[in-house]
MARSEVO-554509 format. One record per residue: z, x, y of N, C-alpha, C, O, CB in turn; residue in three letters. Coordinates in steps of 0.2 Angstrom, whole numbers, padded with zeros to 4 digits, always signed. Glycine has a CB too. Layout:
% residues N
ZXYZXYZXYZXYZXYAla...
//
This chain:
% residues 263
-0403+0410+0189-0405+0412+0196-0411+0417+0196-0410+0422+0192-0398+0416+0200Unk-0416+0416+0199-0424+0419+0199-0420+0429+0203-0415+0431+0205-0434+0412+0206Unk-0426+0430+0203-0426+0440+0204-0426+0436+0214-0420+0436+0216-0438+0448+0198Unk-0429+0433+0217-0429+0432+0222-0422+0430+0225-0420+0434+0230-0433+0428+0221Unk-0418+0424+0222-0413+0422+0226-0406+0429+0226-0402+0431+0229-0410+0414+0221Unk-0409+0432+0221-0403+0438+0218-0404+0443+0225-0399+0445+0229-0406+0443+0210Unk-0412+0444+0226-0412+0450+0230-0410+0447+0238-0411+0451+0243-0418+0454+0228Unk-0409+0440+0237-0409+0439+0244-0400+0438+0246-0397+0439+0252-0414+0430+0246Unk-0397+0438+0242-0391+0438+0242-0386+0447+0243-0381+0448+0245-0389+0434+0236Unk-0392+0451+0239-0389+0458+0238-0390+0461+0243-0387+0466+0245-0393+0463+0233Unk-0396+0454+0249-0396+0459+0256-0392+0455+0260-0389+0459+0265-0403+0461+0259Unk-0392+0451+0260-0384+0447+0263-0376+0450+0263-0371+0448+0266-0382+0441+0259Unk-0377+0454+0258-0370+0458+0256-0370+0464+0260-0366+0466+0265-0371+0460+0247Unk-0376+0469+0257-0377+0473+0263-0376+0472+0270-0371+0475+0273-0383+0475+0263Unk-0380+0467+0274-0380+0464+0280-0372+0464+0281-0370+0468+0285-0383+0457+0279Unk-0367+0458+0276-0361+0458+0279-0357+0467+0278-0351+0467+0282-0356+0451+0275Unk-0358+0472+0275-0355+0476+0272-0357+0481+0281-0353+0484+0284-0358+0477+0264Unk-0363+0480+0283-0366+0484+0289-0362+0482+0295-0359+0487+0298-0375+0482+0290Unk-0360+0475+0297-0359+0472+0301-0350+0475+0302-0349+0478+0307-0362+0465+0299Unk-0347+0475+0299-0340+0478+0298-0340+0484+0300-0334+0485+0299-0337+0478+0292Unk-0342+0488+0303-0341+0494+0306-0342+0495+0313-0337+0497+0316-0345+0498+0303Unk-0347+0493+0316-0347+0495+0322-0343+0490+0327-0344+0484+0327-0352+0496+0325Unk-0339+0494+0332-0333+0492+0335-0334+0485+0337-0332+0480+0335-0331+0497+0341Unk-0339+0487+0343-0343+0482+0347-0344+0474+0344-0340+0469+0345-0351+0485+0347Unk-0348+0475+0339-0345+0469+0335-0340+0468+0333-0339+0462+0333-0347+0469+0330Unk-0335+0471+0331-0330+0467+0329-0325+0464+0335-0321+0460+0335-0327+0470+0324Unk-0325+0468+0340-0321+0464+0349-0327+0457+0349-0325+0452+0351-0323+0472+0359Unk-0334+0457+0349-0337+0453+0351-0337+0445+0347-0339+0440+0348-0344+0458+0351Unk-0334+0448+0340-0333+0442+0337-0335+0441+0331-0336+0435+0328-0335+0438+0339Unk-0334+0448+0326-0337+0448+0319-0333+0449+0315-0332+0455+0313-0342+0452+0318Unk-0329+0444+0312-0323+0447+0309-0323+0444+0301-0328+0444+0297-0316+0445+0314Unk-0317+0441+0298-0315+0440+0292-0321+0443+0285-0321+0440+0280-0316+0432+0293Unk-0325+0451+0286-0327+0451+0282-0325+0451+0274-0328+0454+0270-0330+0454+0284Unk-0320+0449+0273-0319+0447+0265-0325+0441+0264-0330+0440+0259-0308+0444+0263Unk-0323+0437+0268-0327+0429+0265-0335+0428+0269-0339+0424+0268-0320+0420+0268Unk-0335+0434+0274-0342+0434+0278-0340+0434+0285-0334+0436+0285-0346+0426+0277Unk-0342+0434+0290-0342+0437+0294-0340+0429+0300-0339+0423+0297-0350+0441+0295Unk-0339+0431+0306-0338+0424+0310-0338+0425+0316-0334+0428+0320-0333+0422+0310Unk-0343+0421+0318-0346+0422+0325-0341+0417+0331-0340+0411+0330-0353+0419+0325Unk-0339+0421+0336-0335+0418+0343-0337+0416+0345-0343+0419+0344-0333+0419+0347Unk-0338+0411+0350-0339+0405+0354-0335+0402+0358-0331+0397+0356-0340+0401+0351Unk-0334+0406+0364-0330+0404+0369-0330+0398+0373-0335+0397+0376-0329+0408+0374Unk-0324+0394+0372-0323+0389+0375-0320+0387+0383-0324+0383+0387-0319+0387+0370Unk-0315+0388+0385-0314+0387+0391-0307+0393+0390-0301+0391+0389-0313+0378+0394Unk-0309+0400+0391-0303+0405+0390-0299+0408+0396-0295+0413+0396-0305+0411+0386Unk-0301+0404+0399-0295+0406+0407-0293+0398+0408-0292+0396+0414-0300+0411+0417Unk-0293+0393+0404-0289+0385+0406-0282+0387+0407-0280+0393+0404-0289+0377+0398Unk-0277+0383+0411-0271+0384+0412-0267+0380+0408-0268+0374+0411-0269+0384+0419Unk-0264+0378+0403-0260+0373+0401-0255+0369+0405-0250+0372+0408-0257+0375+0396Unk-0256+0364+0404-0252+0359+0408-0248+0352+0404-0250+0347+0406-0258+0357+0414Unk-0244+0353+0399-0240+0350+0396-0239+0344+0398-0239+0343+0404-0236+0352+0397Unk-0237+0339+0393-0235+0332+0396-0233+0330+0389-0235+0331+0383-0243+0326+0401Unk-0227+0325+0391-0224+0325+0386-0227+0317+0381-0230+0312+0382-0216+0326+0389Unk-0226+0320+0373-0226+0315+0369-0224+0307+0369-0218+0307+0370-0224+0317+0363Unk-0229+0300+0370-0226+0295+0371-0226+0294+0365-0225+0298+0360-0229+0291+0374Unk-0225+0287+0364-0223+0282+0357-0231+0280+0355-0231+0280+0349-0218+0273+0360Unk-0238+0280+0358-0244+0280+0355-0245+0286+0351-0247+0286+0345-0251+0279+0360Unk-0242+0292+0353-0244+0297+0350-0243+0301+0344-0246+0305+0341-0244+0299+0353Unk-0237+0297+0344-0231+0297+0340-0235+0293+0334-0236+0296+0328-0223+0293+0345Unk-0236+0287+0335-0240+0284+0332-0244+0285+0327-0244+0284+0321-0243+0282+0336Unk-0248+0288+0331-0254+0293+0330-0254+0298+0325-0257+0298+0320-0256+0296+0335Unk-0248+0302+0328-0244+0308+0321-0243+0305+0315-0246+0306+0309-0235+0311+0324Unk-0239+0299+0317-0236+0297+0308-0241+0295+0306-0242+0299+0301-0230+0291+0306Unk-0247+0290+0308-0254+0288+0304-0258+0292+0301-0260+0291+0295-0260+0285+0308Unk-0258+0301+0305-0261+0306+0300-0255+0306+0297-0255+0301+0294-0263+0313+0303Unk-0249+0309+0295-0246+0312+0290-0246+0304+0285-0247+0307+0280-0238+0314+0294Unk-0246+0300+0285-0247+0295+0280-0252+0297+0277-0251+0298+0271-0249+0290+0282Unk-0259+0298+0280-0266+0300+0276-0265+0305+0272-0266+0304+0266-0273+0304+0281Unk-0261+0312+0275-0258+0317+0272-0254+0317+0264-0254+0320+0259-0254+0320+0278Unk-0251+0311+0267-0247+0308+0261-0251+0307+0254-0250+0309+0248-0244+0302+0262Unk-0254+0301+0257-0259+0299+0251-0265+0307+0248-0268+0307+0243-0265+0292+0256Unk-0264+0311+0253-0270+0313+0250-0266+0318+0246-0269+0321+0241-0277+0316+0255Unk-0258+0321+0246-0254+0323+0245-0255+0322+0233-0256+0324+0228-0249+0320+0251Unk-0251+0314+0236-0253+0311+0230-0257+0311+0224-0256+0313+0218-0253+0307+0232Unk-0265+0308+0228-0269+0308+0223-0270+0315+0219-0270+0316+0213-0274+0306+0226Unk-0271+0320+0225-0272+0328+0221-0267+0330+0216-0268+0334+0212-0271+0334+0227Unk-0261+0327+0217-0255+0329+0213-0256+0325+0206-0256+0328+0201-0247+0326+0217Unk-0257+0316+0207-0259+0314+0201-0266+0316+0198-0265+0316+0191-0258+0308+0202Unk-0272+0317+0199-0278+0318+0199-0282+0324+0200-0288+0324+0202-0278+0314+0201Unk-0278+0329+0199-0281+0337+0201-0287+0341+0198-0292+0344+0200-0276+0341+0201Unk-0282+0338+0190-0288+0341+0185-0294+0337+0187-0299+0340+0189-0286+0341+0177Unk-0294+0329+0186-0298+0323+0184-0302+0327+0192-0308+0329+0191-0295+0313+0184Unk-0300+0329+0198-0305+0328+0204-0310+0333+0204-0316+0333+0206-0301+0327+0211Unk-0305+0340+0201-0309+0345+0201-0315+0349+0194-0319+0353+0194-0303+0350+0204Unk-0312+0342+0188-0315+0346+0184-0320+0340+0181-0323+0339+0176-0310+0350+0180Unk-0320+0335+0187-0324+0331+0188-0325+0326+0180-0330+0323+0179-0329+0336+0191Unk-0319+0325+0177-0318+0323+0172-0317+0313+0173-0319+0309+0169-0311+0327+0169Unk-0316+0312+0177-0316+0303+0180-0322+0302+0175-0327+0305+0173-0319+0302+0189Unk-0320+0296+0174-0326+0290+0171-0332+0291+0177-0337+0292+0176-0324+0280+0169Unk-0330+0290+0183-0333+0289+0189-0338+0294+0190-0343+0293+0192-0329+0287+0193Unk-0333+0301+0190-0338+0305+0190-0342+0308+0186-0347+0311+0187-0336+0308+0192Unk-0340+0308+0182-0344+0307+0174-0351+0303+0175-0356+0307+0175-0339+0301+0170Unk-0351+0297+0176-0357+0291+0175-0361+0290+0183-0366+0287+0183-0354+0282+0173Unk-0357+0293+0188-0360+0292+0192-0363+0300+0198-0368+0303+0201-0356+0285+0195Unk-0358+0302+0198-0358+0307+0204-0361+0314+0200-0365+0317+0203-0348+0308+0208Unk-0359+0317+0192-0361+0322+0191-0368+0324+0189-0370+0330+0188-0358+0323+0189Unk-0371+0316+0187-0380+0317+0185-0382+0317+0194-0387+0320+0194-0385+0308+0180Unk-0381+0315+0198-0384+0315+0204-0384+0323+0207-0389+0327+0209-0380+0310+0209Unk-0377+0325+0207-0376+0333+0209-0382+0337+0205-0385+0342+0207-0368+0336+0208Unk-0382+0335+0198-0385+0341+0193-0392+0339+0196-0396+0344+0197-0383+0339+0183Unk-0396+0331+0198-0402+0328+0201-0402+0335+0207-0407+0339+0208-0400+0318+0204Unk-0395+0335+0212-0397+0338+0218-0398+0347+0218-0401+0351+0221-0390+0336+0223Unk-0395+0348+0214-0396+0355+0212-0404+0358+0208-0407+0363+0209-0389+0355+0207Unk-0405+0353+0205-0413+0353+0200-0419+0354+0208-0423+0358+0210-0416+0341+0192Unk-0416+0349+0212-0423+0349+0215-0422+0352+0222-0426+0350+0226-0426+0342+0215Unk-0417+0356+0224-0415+0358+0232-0419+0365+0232-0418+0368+0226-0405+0358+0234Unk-0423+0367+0236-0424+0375+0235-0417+0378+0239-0412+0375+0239-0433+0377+0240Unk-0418+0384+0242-0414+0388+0243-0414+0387+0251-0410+0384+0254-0415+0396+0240Unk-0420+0388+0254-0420+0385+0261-0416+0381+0264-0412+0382+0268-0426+0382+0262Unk-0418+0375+0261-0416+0368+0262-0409+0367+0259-0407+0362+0261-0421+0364+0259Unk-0406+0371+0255-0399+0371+0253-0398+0373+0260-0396+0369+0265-0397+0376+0247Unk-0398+0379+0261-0397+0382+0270-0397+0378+0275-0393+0378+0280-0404+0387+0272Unk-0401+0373+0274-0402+0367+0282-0395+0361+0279-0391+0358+0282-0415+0361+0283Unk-0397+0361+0273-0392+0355+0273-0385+0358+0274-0381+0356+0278-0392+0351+0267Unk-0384+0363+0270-0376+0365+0271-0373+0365+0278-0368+0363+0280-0374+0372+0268Unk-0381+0369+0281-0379+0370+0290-0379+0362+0292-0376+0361+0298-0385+0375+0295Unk-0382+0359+0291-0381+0353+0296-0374+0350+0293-0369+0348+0297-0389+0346+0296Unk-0374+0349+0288-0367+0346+0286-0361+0348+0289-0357+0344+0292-0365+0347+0278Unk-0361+0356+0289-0353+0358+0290-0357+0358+0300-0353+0356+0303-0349+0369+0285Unk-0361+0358+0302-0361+0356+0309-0358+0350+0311-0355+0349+0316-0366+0356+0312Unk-0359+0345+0306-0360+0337+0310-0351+0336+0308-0347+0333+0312-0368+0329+0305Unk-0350+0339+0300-0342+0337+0299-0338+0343+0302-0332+0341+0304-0339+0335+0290Unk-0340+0349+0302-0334+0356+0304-0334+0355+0314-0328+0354+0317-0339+0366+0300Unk-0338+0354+0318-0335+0352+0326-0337+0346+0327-0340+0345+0332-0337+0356+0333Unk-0336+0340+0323-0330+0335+0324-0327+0335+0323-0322+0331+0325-0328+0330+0323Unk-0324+0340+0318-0315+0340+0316-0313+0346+0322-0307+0346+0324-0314+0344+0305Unk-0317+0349+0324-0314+0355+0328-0313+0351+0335-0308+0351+0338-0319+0362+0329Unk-0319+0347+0337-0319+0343+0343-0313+0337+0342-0312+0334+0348-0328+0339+0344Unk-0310+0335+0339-0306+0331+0340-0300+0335+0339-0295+0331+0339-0307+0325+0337Unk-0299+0340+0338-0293+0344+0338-0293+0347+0348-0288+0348+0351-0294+0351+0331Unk-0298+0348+0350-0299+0349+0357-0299+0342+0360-0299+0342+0366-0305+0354+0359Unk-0299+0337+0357-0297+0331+0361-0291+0330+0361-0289+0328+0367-0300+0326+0359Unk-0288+0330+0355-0281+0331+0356-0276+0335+0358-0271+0333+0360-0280+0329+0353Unk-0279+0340+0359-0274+0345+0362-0274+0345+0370-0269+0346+0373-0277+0351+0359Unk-0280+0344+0372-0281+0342+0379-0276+0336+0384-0274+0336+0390-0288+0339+0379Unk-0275+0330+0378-0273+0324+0380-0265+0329+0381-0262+0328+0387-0274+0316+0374Unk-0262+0333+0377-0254+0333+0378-0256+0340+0381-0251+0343+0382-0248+0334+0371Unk-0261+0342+0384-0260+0351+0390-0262+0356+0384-0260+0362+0386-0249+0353+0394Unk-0264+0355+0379-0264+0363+0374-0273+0364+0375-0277+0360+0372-0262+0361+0363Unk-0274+0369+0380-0281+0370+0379-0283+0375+0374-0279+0378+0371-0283+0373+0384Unk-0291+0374+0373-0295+0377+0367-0296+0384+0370-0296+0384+0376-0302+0373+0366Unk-0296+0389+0367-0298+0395+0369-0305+0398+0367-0309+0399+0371-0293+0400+0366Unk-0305+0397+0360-0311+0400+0359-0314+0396+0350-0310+0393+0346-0310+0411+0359Unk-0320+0396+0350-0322+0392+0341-0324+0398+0337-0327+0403+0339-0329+0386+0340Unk-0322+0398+0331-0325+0403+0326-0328+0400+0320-0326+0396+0316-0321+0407+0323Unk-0334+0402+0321-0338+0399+0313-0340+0406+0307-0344+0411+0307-0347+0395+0316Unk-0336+0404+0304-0334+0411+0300-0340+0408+0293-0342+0403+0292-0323+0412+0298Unk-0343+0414+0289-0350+0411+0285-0350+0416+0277-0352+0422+0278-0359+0415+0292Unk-0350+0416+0275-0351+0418+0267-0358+0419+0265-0362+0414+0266-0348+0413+0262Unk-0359+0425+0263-0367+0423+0264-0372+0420+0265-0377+0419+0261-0368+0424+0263Unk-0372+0419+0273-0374+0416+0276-0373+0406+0277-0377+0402+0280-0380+0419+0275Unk-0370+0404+0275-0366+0399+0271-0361+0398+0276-0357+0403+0277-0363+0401+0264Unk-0360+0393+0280-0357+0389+0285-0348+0388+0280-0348+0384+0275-0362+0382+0287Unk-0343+0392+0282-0336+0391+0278-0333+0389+0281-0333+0383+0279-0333+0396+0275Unk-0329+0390+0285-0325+0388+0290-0326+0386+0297-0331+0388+0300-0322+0393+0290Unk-0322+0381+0300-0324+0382+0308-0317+0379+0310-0313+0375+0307-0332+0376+0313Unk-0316+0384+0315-0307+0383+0318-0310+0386+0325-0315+0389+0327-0300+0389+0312Unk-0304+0385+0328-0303+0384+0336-0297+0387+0339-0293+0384+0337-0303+0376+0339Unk-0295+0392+0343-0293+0394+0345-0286+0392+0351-0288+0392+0357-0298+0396+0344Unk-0280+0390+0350-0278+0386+0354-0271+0390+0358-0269+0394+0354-0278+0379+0352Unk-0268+0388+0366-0266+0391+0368-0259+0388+0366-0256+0385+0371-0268+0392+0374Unk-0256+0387+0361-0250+0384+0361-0242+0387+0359-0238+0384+0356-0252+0379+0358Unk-0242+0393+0361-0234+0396+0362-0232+0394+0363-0226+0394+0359-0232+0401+0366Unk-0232+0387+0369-0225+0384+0372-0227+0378+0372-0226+0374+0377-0223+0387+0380Unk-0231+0376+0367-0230+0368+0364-0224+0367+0360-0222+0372+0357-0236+0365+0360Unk-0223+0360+0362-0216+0359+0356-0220+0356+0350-0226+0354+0350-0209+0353+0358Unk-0216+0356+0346-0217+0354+0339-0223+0348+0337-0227+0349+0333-0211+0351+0337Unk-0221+0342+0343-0224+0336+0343-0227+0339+0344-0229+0343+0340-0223+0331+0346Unk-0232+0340+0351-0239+0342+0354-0242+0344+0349-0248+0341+0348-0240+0347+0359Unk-0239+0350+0346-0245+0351+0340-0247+0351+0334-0251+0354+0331-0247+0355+0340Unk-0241+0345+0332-0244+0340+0328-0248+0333+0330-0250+0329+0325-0239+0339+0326Unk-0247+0333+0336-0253+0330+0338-0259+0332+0339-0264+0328+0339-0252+0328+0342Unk-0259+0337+0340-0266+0342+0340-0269+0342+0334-0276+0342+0334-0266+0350+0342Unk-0266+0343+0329-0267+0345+0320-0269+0340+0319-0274+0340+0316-0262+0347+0314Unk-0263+0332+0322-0267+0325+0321-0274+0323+0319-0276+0320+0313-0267+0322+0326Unk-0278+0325+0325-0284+0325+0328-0289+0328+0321-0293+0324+0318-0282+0331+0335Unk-0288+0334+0319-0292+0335+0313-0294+0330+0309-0300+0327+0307-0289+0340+0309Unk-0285+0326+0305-0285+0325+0299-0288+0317+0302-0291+0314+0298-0277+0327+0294Unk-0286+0315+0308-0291+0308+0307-0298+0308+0307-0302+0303+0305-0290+0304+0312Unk-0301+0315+0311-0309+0316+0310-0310+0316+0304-0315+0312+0302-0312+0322+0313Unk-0306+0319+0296-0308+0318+0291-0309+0313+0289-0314+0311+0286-0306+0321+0288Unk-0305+0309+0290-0302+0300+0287-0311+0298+0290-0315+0297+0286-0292+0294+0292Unk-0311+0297+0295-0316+0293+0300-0324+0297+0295-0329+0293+0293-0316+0295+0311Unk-0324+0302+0294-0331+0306+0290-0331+0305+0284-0337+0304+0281-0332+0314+0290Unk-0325+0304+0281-0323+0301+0272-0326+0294+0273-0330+0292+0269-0314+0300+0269Unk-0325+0289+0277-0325+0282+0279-0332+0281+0281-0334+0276+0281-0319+0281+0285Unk-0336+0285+0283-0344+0285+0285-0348+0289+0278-0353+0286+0277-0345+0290+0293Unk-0347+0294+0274-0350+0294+0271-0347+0290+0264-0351+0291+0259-0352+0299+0271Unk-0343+0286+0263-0342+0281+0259-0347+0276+0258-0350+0275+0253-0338+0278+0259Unk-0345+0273+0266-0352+0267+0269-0358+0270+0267-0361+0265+0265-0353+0266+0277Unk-0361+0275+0267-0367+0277+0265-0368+0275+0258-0371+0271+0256-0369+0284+0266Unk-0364+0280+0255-0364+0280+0246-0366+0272+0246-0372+0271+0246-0354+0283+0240Unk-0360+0266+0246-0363+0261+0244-0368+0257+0247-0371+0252+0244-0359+0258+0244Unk-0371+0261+0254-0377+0257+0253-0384+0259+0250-0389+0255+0248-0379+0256+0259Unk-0385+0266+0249-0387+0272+0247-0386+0276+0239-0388+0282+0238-0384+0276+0252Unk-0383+0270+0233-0382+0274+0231-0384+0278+0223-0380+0280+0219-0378+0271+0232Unk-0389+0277+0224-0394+0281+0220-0399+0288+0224-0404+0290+0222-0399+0276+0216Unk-0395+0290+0231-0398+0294+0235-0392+0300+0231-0386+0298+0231-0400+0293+0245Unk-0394+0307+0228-0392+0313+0227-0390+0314+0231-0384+0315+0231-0395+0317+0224Unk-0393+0316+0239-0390+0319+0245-0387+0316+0247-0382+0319+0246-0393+0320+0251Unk-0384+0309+0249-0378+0306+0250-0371+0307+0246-0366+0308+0247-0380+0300+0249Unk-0374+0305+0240-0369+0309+0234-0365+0314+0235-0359+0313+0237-0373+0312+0229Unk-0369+0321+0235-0365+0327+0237-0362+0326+0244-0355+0326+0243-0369+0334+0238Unk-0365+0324+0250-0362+0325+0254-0352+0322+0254-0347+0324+0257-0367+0323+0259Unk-0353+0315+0250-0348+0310+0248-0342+0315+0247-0336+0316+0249-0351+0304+0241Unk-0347+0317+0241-0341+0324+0236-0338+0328+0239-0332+0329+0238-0343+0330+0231Unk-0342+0332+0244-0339+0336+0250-0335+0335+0255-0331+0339+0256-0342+0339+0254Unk-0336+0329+0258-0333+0326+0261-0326+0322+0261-0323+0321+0266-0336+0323+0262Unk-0325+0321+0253-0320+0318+0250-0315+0325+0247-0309+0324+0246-0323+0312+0245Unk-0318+0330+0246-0313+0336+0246-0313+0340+0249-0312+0345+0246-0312+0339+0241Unk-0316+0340+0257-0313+0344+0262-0306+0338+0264-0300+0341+0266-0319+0345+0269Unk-0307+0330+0263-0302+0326+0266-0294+0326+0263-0289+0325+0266-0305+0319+0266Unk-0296+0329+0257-0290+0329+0249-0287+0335+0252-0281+0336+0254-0293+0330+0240Unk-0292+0341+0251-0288+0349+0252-0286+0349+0257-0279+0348+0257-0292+0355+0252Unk-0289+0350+0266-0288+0348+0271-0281+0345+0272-0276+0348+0273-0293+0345+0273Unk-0280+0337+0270-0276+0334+0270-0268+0337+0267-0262+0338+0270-0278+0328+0268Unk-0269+0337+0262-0262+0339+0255-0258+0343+0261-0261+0347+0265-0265+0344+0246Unk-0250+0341+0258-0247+0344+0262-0243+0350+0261-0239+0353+0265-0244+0341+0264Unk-0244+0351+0254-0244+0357+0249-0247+0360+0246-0250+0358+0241-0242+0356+0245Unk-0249+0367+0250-0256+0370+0253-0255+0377+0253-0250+0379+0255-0257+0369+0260Unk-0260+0382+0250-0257+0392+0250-0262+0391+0256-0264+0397+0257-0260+0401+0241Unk-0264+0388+0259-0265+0389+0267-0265+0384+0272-0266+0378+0271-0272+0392+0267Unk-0265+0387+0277-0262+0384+0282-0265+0378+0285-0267+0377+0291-0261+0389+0287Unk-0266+0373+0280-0270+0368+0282-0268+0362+0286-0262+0361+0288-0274+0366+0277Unk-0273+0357+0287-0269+0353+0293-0262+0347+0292-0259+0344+0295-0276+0350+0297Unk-0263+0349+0285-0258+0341+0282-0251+0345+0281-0246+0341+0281-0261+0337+0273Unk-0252+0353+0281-0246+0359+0280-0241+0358+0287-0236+0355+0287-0248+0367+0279Unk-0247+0361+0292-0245+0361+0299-0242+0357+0301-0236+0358+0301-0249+0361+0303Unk-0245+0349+0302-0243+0344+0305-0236+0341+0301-0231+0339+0305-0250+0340+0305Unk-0236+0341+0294-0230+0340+0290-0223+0345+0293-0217+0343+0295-0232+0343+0283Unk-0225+0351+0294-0221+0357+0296-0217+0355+0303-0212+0354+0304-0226+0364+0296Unk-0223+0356+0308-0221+0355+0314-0217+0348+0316-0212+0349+0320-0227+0355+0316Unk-0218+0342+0314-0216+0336+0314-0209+0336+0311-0205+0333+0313-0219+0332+0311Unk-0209+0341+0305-0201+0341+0302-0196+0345+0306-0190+0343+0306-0201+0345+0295Unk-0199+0350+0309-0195+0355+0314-0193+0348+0319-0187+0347+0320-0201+0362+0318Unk-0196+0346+0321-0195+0341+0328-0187+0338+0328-0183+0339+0332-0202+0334+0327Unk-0188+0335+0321-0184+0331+0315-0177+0336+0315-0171+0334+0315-0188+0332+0307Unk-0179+0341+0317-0174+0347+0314-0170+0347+0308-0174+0350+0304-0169+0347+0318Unk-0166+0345+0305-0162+0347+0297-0164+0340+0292-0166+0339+0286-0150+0346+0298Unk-0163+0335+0296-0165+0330+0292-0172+0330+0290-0174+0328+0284-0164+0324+0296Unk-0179+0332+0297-0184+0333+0296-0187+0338+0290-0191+0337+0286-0186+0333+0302Unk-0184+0344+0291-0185+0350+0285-0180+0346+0279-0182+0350+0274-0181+0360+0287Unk-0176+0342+0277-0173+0341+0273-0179+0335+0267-0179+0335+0261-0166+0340+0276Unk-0183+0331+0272-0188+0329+0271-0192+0333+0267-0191+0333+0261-0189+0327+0275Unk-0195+0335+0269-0201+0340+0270-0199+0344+0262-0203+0344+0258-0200+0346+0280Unk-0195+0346+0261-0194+0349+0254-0193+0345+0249-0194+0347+0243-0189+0353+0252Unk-0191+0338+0250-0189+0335+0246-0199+0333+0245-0202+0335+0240-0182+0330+0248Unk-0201+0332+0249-0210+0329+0248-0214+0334+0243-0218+0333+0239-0215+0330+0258Unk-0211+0341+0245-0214+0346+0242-0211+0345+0235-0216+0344+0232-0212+0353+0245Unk-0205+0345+0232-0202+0344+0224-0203+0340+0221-0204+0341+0215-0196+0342+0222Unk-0206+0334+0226-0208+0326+0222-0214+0329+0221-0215+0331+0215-0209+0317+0227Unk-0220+0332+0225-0227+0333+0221-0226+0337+0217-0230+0337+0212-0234+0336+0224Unk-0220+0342+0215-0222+0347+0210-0220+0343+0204-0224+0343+0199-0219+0356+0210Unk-0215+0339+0205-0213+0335+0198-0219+0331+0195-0221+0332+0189-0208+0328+0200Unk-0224+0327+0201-0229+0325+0199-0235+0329+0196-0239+0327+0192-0230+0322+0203Unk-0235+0335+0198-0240+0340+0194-0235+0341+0187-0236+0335+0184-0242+0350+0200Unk-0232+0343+0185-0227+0344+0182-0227+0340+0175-0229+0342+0169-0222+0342+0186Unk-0226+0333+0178-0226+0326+0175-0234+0324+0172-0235+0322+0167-0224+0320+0181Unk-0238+0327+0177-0245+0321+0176-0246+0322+0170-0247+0317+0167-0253+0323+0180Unk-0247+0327+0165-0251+0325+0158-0246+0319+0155-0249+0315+0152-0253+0332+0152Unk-0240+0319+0155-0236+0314+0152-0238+0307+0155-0239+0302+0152-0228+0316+0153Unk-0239+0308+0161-0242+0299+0165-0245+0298+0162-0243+0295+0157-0247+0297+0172Unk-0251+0300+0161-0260+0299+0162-0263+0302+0154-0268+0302+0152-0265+0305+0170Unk
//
């Protein structure tokens, strides 16, 4: 890393380190500074919620994410080390000369434009289809946060009014995320194969495909959308549904457990 990129980060630090003190800012929307700061973005914060209950499409809809959830459950459980430590034949011969290609020739700028257009175009579609679905069962949006790591687009989550949703609703709301991921995995696949000696397509593929894994998995130290939506749906279920729900959790640890004896 050159004397340049150092000192531009030392003042990014300062910057988030300044930013955490005054009041003002932090009512106005500057919070999370462990990971960077996060900017508010009010959505519609006096909507009244207006409830309506879960059909049989929606229902639908729920189980098709929690399936996704499943699968992505799985692969992470069988394939965790291979995904993250990028040990695949696949990633090996194909995906890690392109990243090392994307990394040799990206300046720092243009890391900046791309990260920000990426997490814009994949982070509110995934947030916009969580306000689509929440709308359809009465759960309004309150407010968006885009929370930043020096200066580095990390998070985008949304704000929603649902105290007195049941279980279903907002796991139909959570729905909403995990199929925006499936449909952005499913579009930058199509790229990779038509595209597939472009390095920017490449990364994006990789990012895209382990926001959709992490995101998804339903065994999670944070509260992500494949946890929720699992959780909530089991509650629904009540004894039987949590009786599920642990048993799903024992089967992946077996499989983490197990994998070097598989594979």
């Amino acid at each position: 890393m050159n004397d340049d990129v150092m000192l531009f980060y030392i003042l990014m630090l300062i910057a988030q380190t300044v930013l955490i003190f005054p009041r003002r800012l932090r009512r106005g929307g500057l919070y999370f500074y462990i990971i960077g700061f996060a900017v508010k973005i009010s959505i519609d914060p006096t909507a009244k919620a207006q409830r309506r209950d879960i059909g049989l499409m929606e229902k639908f809809i729920v189980f098709n994410a929690i399936f996704m959830s499943l699968i992505a459950t799985i692969y992470l459980a069988l394939f965790l080390e291979d995904f993250f430590l990028l040990k695949q034949k696949i990633f090996n011969q194909e995906l890690l000369p392109k990243i090392e290609s994307f990394i040799n020739q990206i300046s720092l700028p243009t890391l900046y434009l791309f990260m920000w257009a990426l997490a814009i175009v994949l982070g509110l579609f995934h947030e916009y289809m969580h306000m689509c679905f929440g709308r359809i069962v009465g759960i309004p949006t309150r407010n968006l946060y885009i929370a930043t790591i020096l200066g580095f687009p990390l998070i985008f989550l949304v704000e929603a009014d649902d105290t007195k949703a049941s279980h279903m609703q907002r796991a139909f709301m959570v729905s909403g995320g995990i199929i925006a991921n499936s449909l952005a995995l499913l579009v930058a696949t199509v790229l990779l194969l038509l595209f597939p000696e472009n390095a920017f397509i490449c990364v994006v593929f990789y990012i895209v495909l382990a926001v959709t894994l992490i995101n998804g998995t339903v065994v999670n130290i944070i509260a992500a959308d494949g946890v929720v939506i699992s959780m909530e749906t089991a509650k629904y279920y009540g004894e039987k549904g949590i009786a599920l729900l642990l048993l799903t959790w024992i089967l992946t640890i077996i499989l983490l457990v197990l994998r070097p004896l598989l594979f």
